[in-house]
C-alpha positions, 0 to 999 in steps of 0.5 A: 500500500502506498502512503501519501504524505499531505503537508497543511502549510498554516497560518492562525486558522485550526478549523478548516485543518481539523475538519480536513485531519478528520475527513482525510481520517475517514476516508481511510485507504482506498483502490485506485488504478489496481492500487492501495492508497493511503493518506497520512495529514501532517501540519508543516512547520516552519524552521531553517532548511538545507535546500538539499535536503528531501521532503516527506511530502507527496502533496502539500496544501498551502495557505500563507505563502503569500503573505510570508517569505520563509514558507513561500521559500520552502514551497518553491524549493519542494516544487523546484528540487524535489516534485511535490506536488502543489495545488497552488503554483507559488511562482505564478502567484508570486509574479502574475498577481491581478495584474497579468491575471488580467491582461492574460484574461482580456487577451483571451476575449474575457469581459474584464472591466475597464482598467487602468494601472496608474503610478504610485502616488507616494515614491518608493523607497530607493534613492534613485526613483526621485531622478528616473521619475524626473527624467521618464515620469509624465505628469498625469491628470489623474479625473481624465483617467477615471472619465476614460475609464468610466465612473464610478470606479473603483481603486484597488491594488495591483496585487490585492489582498483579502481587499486590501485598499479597494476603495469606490470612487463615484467622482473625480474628487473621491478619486482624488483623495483615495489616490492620495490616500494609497501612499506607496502602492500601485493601483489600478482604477477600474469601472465599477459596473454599476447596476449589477444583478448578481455578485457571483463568487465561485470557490475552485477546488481542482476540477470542482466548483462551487458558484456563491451568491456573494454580497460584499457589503455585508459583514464578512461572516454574512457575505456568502448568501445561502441561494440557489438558482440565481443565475440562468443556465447559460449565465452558470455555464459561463460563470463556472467556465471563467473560473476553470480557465483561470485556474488551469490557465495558471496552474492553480487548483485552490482559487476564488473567482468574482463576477458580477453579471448584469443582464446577459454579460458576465464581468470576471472582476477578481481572480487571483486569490492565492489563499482563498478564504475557506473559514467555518465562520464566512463559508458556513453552510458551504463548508462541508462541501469545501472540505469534502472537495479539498479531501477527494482532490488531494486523494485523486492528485496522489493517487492519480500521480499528477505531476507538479508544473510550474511552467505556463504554457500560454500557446494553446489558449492564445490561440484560441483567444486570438482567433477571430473566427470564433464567437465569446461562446465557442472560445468559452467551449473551446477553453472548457474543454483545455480545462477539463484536459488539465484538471483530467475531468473525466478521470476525477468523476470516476474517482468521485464516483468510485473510491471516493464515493462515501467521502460525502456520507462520511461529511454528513457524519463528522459536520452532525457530530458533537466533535464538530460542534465542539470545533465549530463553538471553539471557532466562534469563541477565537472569532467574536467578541464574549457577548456575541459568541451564544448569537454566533453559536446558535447561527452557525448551528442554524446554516450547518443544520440547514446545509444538513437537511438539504 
């Protein structure tokens, strides 16, 4: 029997990892392709390394490397060296960030909204910035780049963040002061698609979706709205479609997508979200199946024997973007099928349906169990404030009972 190694890189969260340690648990071994299989689930930590030495891991699921250097440094070197396989590739993340996501986007026919990248307003730290912009910097009117642009707009971050500094513009006077306010960082300002029907927010977990009614002006543990049927069939289609091809596009197997649809044309917004929240307390009532996919896509990439790319091959979905012969539609069929090429769609189903089957009644009987009752109330005692923790308590209790009966 082979046993597969899974690496959890982690930051302060405790509950996503013990409902992943204990559905992981459940699963217990399995056949795949004329094998026995296995996985054992281990936390990383963090200590100085010889970059020559070898890893125990197989697969590794990582959730902070975007935001600290020694464990991003650790997983380049995993990939680099000694083939782990990452459902995030850290280079890409690193270096394409929502900025090339969006070029890459609209060379491939996406409808990304009107964006423009303007330079900081506060100079870097370096010494010789002050004479390069001298000498190459054009002054800039900056309420002429929100008109061609189009308000209201918003500003934000060329390579986010959890919303870092996104801020809304409805005028050339806001955006002047929230320009003045961004300081050092590089912003974009894009139109802010005003009059939208659906704020969709699709969570990818390797070749399986999940698409979210999102409503961002809510507190944050109420912004994923428990909804079903909101958008039209082609409108779904579209949606699920836009995420899949982010993801194989760069090589990355753990990502949120955002949309906004109004009337018939869908508007990817954001699409590169390295660590992708997947709390208790903002998914709630879809947390099980979160979990649930991450444990069957974690199994099928050992099992399968997936092999980590870190390279991205741009050629053959350029070729299908830069066609002119084809519609929006046929170019969105033709990057499905590239899609489900490279996250082996056909391959996983099989898995799903074969090995992995039991994995949702095994869900079903951890999420109803008072072990998860017990993480779930730890959950909102480290979350909320003492006099609300019995209102959160009884509310999440509320949306997983309710996701349990559905």
């Amino acid at each position: 029997m082979k046993t597969h190694a899974i690496g959890l890189v982690l930051g302060a969260e405790d509950d996503w990892p013990r409902a992943f340690e204990a559905l992981a648990a459940r699963l217990g071994a399995f056949d795949w392709r004329g094998e026995r299989h296995a996985l054992e689930v281990n936390r990383v930590t963090y200590e100085p390394f010889d970059l020559r030495y070898r890893p125990g891991y197989a697969l590794v699921l990582d959730r902070v490397g975007w935001w600290y250097l020694l464990p991003r440094e650790w997983l380049k070197k995993i990939a680099l060296m000694d083939d782990v396989y990452l459902l995030n590739n850290p280079f890409t993340f690193q270096s394409m960030e929502k900025h090339s996501a969006y070029c890459a986007m609209m060379r491939l026919g996406l409808k990304v909204p009107e964006t423009w990248l303007i330079p900081h307003k506060q100079p870097p730290t370096n010494e010789r910035f002050p004479t390069t912009a001298e000498r190459y910097n054009l002054p800039f009117d900056l309420a002429e780049v929100g008109e061609r642009v189009g308000f209201p707009v918003f500003m934000k971050p060329f390579d986010g963040g959890q919303w870092r500094g996104v801020t809304r513009a409805r005028d050339a006077e806001e955006l002047r002061r929230v320009y003045d306010a961004s300081g050092q960082q590089l912003m974009h300002i894009q139109n802010a698609i005003d009059g939208f029907d659906v704020f969709s927010r699709c969570l990818s977990i390797g070749a399986e979706t999940m698409v979210m009614f999102f409503d961002p002006e809510r507190p944050i543990h109420d912004r994923y709205q428990v909804r079903h049927d909101f958008l039209a069939e082609e409108q779904g289609f579209e949606v699920v479609t836009i995420s899949k091809l982010v993801n194989a596009f760069f090589r990355w197997e753990f990502n949120s997508c955002e949309s906004l649809v109004r009337g018939g044309d869908v508007f990817p917004i954001d699409y590169a979200n390295a660590s992708p929240d997947v709390a208790l307390t903002s998914l709630h009532y879809y947390f099980p199946w979160a979990m649930s996919a991450l444990v069957r896509w974690c199994a099928f990439c050992v099992a399968q024997g997936r092999k980590m790319r870190i390279d991205v091959d741009t050629t053959p979905w350029f070729e299908i973007g830069d066609r002119d012969d084809l519609s929006y539609e046929e170019k969105l069929r033709a990057y499905r099928r590239l899609a489900d090429e490279h996250f082996e769609a056909e391959a996983y189903a099989e898995f799903c349906a074969g090995p992995a089957a039991h994995v949702d009644e095994a869900a079903y009987e951890w999420f109803t169990s008072a072990g998860f009752d017990r993480v779930l109330v730890e959950t909102v005692q480290t979350t909320f404030p003492a006099h609300e923790h019995e209102h959160f308590v009884a509310h999440y209790r509320g949306l997983l009972d309710a996701w349990a009966k559905a």
